[in-house]
C-alpha positions in Angstrom: 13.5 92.0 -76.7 9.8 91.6 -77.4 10.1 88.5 -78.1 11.6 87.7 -74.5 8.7 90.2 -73.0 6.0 87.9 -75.0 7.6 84.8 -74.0 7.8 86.4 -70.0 4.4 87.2 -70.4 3.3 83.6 -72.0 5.5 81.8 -69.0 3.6 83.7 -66.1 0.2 83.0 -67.3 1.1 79.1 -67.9 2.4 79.5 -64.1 -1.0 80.9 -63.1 -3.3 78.5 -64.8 -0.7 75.2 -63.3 -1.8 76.8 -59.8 -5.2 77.4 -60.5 -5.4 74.0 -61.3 -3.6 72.9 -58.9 -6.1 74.6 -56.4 -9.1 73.3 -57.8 -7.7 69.7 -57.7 -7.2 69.9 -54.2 -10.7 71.6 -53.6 -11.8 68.4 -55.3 -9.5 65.9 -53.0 -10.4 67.4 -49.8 -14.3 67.2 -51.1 -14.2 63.9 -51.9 -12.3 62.6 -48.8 -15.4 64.2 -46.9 -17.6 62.5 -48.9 -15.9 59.1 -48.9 -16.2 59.7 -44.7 -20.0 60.1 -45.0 -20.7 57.0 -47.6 -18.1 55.0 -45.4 -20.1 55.3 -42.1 -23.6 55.5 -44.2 -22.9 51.9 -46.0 -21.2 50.5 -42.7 -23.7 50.6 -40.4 -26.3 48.9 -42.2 -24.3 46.5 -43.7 -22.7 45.3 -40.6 -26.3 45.3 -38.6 -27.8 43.5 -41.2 -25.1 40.8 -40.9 -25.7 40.3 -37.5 -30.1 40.1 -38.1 -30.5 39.0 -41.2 -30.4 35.1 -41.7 -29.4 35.3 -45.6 -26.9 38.1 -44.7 -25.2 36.5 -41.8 -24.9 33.2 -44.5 -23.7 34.9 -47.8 -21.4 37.6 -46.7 -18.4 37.1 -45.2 -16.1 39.7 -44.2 -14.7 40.1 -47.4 -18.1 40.5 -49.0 -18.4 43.5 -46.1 -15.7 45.2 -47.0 -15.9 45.5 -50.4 -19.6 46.8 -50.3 -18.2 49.6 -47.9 -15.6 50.6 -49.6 -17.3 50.1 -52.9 -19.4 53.3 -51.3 -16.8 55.1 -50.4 -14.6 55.0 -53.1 -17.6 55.6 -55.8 -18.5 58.8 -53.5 -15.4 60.0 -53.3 -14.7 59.7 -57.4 -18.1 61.3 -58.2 -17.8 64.3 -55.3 -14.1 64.6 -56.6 -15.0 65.0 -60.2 -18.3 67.1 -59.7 -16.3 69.7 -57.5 -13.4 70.2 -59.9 -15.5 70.6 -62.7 -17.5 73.3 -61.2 -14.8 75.3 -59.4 -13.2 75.4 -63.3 -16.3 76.5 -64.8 -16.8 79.4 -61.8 -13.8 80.4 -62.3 -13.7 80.4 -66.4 -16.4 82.0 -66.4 -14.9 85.0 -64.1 -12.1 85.3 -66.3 -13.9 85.3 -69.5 -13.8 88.1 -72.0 -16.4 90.7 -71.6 -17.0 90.4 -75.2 -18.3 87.1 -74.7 -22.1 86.2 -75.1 -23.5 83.4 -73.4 
C-alpha cells in the first residue's frame, strides 16, 4: 500500500514536470517565431534594396544568394531567441520551487 502511495506520488510529479516543460518549450517556440518575424523583415529589406543599388550586389547575388541570407537571419534568431527563453523560464521557475534550505 505505501509502496503504491509512493509510486502515485512519484507518477504525479513526473506528470507535472512533463507539463512544465512542455510550457516552457512552447514559451520558447512562440518567442522565437516572433523573433524569426523581426530578423526576416530586418535582413530583407536591405538585402533586397541593395540588390537593386548596388552594382556588385545586383552582379553576385542571385535570388538564391537572397534567400538564403534572409532566412539565414531568421532561422539563427529564431534558434538563439528559442533557446535563451527556455533556458530562462526553467531557471525562474527552478529557482521558485527550490528548497528553502538552499543557499545561493
Amino acid at each position: 500500500m505505501a509502496k503504491n502511495v509512493a509510486q502515485s506520488a512519484t507518477l504525479a510529479s513526473l506528470d507535472q514536470k512533463l507539463a512544465l516543460a512542455k510550457r516552457y518549450s512552447h514559451e520558447g517556440v512562440v518567442a522565437g517565431a516572433k523573433a524569426a518575424i523581426v530578423a526576416t523583415i530586418a535582413t530583407a529589406i536591405p538585402t533586397l534594396a541593395s540588390v537593386r543599388m548596388l552594382p556588385w550586389a545586383k552582379a553576385n547575388l542571385n535570388h538564391t544568394a537572397q534567400a538564403l541570407i534572409i532566412s539565414t537571419a531568421a532561422g539563427a534568431a529564431y534558434f538563439i531567441v528559442a533557446d535563451k527563453t527556455v533556458l530562462a523560464t526553467a531557471r525562474k521557475n527552478s529557482f521558485k520551487h527550490a528548497p528553502n534550505n538552499m543557499e545561493a
